[in-house]
N, C-alpha and C positions, 0 to 999 in steps of 0.2 A: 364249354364253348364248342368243344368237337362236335356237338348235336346241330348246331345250328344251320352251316349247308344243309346237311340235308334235311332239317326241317323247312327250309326255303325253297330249297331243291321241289321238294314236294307240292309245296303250294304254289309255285309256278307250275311245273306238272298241272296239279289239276285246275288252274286257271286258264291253261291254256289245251284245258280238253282233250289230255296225251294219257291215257289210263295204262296205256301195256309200257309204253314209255316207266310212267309210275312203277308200275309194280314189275318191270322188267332189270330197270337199269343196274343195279347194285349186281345180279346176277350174271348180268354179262359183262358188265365192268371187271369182276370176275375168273371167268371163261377168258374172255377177251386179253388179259393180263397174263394168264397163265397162257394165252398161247400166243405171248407173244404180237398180236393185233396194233395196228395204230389207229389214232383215234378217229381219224376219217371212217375205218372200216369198221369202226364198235358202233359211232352215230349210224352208218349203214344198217348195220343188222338191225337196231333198236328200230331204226326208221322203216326197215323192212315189216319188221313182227307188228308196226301199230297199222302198216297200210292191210296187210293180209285180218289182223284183228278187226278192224273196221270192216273191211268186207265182209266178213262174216256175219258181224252185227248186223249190217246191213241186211244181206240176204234174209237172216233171222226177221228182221223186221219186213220186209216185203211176204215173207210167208205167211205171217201171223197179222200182217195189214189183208191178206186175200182171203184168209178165212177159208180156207178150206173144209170142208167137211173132213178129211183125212189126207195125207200127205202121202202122194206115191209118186214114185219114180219112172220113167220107160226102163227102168236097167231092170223091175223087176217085173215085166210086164211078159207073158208068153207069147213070143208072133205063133209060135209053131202051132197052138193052139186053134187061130184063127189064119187060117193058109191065105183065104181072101183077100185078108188086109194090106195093105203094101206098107211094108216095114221101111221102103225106103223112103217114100212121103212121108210118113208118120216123123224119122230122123230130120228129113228136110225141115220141116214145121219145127223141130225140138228147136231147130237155130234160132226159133223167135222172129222170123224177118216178115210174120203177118202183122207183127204187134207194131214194127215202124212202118209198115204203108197202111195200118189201119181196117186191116180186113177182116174182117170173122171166120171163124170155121165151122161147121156144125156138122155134127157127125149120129147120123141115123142109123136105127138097124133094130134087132130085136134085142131084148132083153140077157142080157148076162152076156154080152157080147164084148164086153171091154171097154166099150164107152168112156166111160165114166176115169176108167183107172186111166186111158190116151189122154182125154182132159185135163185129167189131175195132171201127170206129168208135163204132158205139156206149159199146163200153168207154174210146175215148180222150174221147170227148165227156163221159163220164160222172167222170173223171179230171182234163178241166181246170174243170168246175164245182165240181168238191170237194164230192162228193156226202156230206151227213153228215144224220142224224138228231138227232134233235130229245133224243133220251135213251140215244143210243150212235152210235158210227161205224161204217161199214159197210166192210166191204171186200167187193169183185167180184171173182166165180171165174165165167171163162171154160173150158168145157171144149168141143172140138171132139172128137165121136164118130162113125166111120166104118162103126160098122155097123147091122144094123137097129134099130129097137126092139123090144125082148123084151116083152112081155104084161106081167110085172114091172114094166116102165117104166125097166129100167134103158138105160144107157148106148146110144144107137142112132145113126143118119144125120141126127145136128141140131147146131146150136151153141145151147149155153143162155148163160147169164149167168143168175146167183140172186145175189142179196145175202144176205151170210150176217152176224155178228154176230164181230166181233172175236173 
């Protein structure tokens, strides 16, 4: 009969969609006993570890919903390499605040330039803010294009990012 909280325990757990909860509580229950904690402050932590766990999911899935060709960061990106660039625009932009007024970026230049690696980042930076609007969500389309631009304005030698409208 001692099995049976927490066999209940558990399947509330996973009925109501708590998985770090699940596979967290016994250990911090715990933790928690040995030092002493009351119960206010153990639901804290548990309730802590599923909100920080879900974000991560989250981000996880916003990564792997953008499809990146490869996943890079601005942390490993060289400015010093390219003196021109202005590193501090580039930071401004990491905030993500083109993706709530809806703006594009497009970044031209020659070959081997960084391009590509600025975009990417930008798009992951943009991915773990969880960029959303205020009266719809937005999803980011990264398109890297290899040739020139045509007078039309179509597809040329830039990397865009647009925020487009679910």
């Amino acid at each position: 009969m001692t099995e049976t909280p927490q066999i209940l325990l558990a399947h509330h757990l996973k009925a109501l969609k708590l998985p770090t909860f699940l596979r967290e509580y016994d250990k911090v229950a715990r933790l928690c006993a040995a030092e002493g904690v009351d119960h206010p402050r153990y639901l804290m932590r548990l309730a802590e570890m599923e909100m920080i766990d879900r974000e991560r999911r989250m981000v996880e899935r916003r990564i792997k919903a953008a499809k990146f060709p490869t996943v890079k960061s601005l942390d490993s990106f060289d400015f010093l390499a390219i003196p021109s660039l202005n590193k501090m625009l580039v930071l401004e932009l990491a905030r993500s605040d083109y993706v709530e007024r809806r703006e594009n970026i497009i970044a031209v230049g020659n070959s081997g330039t960084g391009k590509s690696h600025i975009a990417l980042g930008l798009g992951l930076a943009a991915c773990q803010k969880g960029c959303r609007s205020a009266s719809s969500r937005h999803r980011l389309s990264f398109t890297n294009c290899s040739k020139p631009v045509t007078r039309s304005g179509s597809c040329g030698s830039s990397v865009s990012s647009q925020a487009t409208r679910s």
